[in-house]
N, C-alpha and C positions, 0 to 999 in steps of 0.2 A: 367468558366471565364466570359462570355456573362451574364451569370442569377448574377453574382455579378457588373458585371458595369450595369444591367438592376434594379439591388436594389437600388444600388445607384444613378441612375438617376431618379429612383421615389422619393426614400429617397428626393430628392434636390426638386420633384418638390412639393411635399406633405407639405415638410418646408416650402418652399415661399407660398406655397397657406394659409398657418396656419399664417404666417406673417401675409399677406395680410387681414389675417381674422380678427387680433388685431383692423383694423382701417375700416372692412365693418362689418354691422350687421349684413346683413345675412349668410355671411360664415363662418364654424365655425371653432375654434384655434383649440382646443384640438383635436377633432378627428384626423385632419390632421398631428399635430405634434406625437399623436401616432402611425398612418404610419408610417410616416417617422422615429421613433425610431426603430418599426420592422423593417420596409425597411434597413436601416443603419447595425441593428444587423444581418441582411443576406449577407449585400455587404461589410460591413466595420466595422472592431473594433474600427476602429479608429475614425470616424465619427459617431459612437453610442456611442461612449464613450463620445466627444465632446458634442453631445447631451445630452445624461442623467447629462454630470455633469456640464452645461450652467447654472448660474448665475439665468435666469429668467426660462427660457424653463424647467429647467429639472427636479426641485420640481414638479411640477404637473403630468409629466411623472411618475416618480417616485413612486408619491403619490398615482397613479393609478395601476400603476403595482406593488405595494405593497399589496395594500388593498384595492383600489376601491375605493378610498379617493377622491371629488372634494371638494376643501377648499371654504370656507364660501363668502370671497373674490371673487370667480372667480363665483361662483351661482350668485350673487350677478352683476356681469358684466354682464353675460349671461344673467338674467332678465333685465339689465337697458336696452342693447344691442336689446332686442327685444322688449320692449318697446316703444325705440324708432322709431325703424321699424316702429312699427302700427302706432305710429304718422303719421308716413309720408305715410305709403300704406291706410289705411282705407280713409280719407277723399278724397282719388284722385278717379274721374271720370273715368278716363279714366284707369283702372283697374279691371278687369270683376269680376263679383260676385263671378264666381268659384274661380281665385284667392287670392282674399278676403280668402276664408272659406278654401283653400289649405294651406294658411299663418296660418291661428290661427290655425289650426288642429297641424299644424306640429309644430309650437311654443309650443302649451299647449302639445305636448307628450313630445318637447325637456324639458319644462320647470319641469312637472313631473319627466323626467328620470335624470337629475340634482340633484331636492330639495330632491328625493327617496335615492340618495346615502349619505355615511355619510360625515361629514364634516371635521372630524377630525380621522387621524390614533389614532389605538384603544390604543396604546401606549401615544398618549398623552389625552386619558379619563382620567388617572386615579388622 
């Protein structure tokens, strides 16, 4: 009983962090929202079910737990998302060299491990 009200109190907070993440650049949606679908599927049917079958949140869950799917759409955020970022961190002084070169290290792997998955479940190749 403990380790399901303790799933679902991460499940809650992995959501808001994935929320939160929709409107900061450097934190990211989707990992967190797939916590939080694990999380949910350990503590709750009910709030896993909520989630995978949410209107915006759950296609991408879904998509990933399908098939490994990040749609073309959401790559496409992800890069403006970091983009924007460096706007705003490279030119500031007052942010030390190390991280500077911590930021693009971790964007160019985020940005590979994104553009490397496919875009579209293989179901709708054909």
């Amino acid at each position: 009983m403990i380790f399901k009200l303790l799933y679902i109190f991460l499940g809650w907070i992995f959501f808001l962090l994935g929320v939160i993440g929709i409107f900061l650049p450097l934190l990211p949606t989707t990992p967190f929202l797939l916590l939080a679908g694990f999380c949910f599927s350990k503590g709750s049917k009910k709030f896993h079910a909520w989630l995978i079958n949410h209107k915006y949140f759950g296609p991408p869950i879904n998509d990933w737990k399908s098939q490994g799917v990040i749609r073309i759409q959401h790559k496409c955020l992800a890069t403006l998302m970091l983009t924007i970022s460096a706007v705003f961190i490279f030119p500031k002084q007052q942010i030390p060299l190390i991280g500077k070169i911590s930021f693009a290290v971790i964007a160019c792997g985020v940005l590979l491990f994104i553009w490397s998955r496919p875009s579209l479940p293989s179901d709708k190749l054909k």
